[in-house]
C-alpha positions in Angstrom: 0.0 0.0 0.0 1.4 3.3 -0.9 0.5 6.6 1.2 0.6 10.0 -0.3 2.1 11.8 2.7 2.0 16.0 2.3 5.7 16.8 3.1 7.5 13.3 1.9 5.2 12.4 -0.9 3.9 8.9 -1.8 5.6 6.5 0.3 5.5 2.8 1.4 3.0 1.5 3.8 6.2 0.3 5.9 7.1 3.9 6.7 4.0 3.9 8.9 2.9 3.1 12.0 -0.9 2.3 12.1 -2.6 3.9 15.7 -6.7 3.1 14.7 -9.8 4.7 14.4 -9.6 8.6 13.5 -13.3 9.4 15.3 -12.5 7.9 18.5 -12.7 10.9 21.4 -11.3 10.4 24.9 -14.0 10.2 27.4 -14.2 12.7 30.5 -12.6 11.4 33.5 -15.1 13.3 35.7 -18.0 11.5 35.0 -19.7 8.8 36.7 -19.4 6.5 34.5 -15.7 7.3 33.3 -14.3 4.1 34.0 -17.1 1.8 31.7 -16.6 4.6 28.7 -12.8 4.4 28.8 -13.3 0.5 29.1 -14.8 0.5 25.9 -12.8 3.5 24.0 -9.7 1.4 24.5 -10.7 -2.3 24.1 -14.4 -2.2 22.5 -13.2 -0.8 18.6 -15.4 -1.8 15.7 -13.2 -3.5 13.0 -15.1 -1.9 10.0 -15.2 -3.4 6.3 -15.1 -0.3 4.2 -14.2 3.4 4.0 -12.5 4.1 6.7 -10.2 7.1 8.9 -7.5 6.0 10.4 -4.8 7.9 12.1 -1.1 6.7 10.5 2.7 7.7 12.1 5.1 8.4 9.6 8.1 7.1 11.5 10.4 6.1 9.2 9.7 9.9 7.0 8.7 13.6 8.7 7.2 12.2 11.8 4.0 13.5 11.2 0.7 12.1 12.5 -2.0 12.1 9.3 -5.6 11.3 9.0 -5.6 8.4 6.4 -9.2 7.9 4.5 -9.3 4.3 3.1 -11.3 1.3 1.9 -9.6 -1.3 4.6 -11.0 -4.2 1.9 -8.8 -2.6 -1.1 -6.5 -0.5 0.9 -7.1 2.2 -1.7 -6.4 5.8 0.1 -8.8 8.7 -0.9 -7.7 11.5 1.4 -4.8 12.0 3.9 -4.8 15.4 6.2 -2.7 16.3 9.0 -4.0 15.3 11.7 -2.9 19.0 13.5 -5.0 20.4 10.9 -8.2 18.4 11.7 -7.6 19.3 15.3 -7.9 22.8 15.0 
């Protein structure tokens, strides 16, 4: 799989260290139920077939965190962001 990175350019799956879902939010450690909701942020992740975001390292290139929108049955990418971007 090849992944268009914006500073390195299209690079090598290999350069990149996969961290998961893109949408998933911390939950609020003040809340009642805290401890169930970060129970299931870290261990309860749907494995989706489809288009997908992602968040990708690029380790082995600018060291830059990027959103990566894919098809996780074809590996075909369709957008990658900065994730700093998104954030803001």
């Amino acid at each position: 799989m090849r992944i268009p990175c914006p500073f390195c350019g299209e690079r090598d799956s290999s350069e990149f260290t996969v961290s998961g879902d893109a949408n998933v939010r911390r939950p609020d450690g003040n809340l009642p139920e805290a401890r169930s909701q970060f129970f299931d942020a870290v261990y309860l992740r749907d494995n989706p077939a489809g288009r997908h975001t992602e968040l990708w390292y690029h380790g082995g290139g600018c060291r830059s965190w990027l959103r990566v929108n894919r098809d996780t049955r074809s590996h075909e990418v369709f957008t990658v962001t900065l994730a700093s971007e998104v954030a803001r």
